[in-house]
C-alpha positions as CSV (number, residue, x, y, z in Angstrom):
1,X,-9.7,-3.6,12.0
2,X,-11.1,-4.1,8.3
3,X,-11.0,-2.4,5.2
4,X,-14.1,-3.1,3.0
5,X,-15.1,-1.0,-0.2
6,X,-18.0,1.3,0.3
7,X,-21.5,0.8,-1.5
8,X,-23.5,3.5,-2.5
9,X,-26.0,2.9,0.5
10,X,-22.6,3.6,2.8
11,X,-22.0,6.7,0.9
12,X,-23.5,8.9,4.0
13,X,-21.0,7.1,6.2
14,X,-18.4,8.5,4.7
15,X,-20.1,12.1,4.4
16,X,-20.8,11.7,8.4
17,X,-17.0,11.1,8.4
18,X,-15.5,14.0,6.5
19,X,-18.3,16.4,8.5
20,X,-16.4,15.0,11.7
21,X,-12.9,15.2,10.2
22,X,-12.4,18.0,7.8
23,X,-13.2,20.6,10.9
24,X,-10.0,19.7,12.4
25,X,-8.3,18.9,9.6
26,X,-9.2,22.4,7.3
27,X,-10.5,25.2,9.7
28,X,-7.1,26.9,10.3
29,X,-6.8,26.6,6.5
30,X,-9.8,27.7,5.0
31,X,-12.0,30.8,5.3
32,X,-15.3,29.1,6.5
33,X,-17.3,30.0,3.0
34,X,-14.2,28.1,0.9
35,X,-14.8,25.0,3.2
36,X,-18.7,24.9,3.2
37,X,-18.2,25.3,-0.8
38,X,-15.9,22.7,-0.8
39,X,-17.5,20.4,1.9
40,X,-20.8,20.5,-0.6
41,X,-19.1,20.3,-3.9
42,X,-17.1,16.8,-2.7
43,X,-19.3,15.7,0.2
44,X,-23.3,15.7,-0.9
45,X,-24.8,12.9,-1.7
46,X,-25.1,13.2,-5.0
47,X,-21.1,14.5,-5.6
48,X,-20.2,11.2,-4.0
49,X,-22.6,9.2,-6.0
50,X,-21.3,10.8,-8.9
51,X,-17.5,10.4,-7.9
52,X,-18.5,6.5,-7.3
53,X,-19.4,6.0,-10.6
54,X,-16.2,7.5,-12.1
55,X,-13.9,4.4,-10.9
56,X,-12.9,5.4,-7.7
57,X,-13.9,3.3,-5.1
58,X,-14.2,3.8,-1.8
59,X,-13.0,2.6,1.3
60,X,-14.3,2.8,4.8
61,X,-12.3,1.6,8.0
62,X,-13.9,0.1,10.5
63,X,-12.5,-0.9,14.4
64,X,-15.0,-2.9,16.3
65,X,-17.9,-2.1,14.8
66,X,-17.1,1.7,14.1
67,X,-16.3,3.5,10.8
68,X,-13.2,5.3,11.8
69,X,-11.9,6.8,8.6
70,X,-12.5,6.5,4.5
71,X,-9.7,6.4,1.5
72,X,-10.9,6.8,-2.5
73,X,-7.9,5.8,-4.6
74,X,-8.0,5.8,-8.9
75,X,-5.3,2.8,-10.5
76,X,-3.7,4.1,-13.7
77,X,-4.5,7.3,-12.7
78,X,-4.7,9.7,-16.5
79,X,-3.5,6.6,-18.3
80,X,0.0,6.4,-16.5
81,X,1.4,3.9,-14.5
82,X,0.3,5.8,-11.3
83,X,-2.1,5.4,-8.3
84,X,-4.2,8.7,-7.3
85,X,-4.7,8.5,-3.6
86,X,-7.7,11.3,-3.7
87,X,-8.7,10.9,-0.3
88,X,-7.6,9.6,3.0
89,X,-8.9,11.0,6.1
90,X,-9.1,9.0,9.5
91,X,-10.8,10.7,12.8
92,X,-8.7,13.0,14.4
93,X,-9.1,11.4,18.0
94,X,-7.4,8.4,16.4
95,X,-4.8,9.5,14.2
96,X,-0.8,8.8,15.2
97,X,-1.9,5.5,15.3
98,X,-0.9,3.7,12.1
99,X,-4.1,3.5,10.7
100,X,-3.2,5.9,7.3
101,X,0.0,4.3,7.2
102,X,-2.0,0.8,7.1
103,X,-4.6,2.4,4.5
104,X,-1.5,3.6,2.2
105,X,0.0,-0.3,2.6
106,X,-3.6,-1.8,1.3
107,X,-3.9,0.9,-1.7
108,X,-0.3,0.1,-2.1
109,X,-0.8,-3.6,-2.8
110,X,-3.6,-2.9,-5.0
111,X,-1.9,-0.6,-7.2
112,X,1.3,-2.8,-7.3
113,X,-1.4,-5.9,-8.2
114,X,-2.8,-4.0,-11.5
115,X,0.6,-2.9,-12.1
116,X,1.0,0.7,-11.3
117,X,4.6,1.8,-9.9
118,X,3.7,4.9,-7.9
119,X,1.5,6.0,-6.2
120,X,0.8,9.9,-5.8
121,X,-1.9,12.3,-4.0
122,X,-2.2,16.3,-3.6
123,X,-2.3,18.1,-0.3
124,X,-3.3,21.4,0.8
125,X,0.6,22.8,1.4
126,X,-0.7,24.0,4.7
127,X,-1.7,20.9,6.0
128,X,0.0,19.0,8.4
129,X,-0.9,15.7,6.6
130,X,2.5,16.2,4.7
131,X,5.1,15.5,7.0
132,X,3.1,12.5,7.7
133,X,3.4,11.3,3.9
134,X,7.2,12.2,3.8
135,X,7.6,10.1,6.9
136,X,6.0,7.3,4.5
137,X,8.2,8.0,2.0
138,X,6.8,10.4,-0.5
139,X,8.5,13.1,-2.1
140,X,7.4,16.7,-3.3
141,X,7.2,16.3,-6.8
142,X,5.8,19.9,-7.7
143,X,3.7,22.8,-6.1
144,X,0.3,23.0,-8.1
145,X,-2.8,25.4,-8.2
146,X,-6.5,24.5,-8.9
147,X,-9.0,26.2,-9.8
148,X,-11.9,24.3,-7.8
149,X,-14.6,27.0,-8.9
150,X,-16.6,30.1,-7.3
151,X,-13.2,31.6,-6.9
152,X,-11.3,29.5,-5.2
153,X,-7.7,28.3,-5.5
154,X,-6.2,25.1,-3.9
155,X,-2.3,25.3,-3.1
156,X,-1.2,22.1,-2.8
157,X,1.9,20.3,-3.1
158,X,2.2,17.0,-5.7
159,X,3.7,14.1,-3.7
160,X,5.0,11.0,-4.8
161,X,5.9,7.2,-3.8
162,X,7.6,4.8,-6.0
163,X,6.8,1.5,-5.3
């Protein structure tokens, strides 16, 4: 299994990816017009290009020879000493299987190398991602609404990892 940092001529890999993940991950969640706004506003091409260029890499995971998830992470996240994990999202046919776990660890390493000393990411408070990042360690650090546009709210919870 390898990590590598996406180009932008992998960017549809990682749109393929979230159009196979965020079904399972969001359906139960979101009324289906919230998650086709929300699938085009961070999915298109042009929304990742864009989110590229800001600096937040990507990362694709790939097992023998398949891309099996993605990660975009920001160091020094608004000028702090903090690294934004804004995405991590592995296929649902794989998860339970260390792979985000593994994904956390590499973004972990990074962060701690440009000398950040948390890290922290949102999620949806509905989402059963959140026990797993509590089971990693992180804390709620506050509940938090955002305005994502055409009327939409996200209710998320704030969660934190020292490291």
């Amino acid at each position: 299994m390898t990590i590598s940092v996406a180009s932008k001529e992998q960017l549809p890999i990682v749109r393929d990816l979230a159009q196979q993940i965020w079904p399972a991950t969001y359906e139960h969640i979101l009324s289906k017009d919230q998650f086709d706004y929300m699938m085009e506003m961070m999915y298109s091409l042009p929304s990742l290009e864009k989110q590229l260029q800001h600096p937040k890499p990507f990362l694709l995971v790939e097992d023998d020879g398949q891309f099996i998830g993605f990660a975009s992470y920001e160091l020094h996240f608004e000028n702090s000493n903090q690294t934004k994990i804004h995405k991590l999202y592995v296929l649902p046919q794989i998860q339970g299987k260390g792979i985000g776990k593994w994904v956390i660890n590499h973004i972990q390493e990074i962060a701690l190398k440009a000398g950040d000393s948390a890290l922290i990411l949102t999620v949806n408070r509905f989402n059963k991602a959140k026990d797993f990042y509590q089971k990693l360690g992180f804390h709620i650090a506050e509940e938090k609404q955002f305005d994502i546009g055409n009327g939409y709210i996200m209710d998320d919870y704030v969660m934190k990892l020292p490291i």
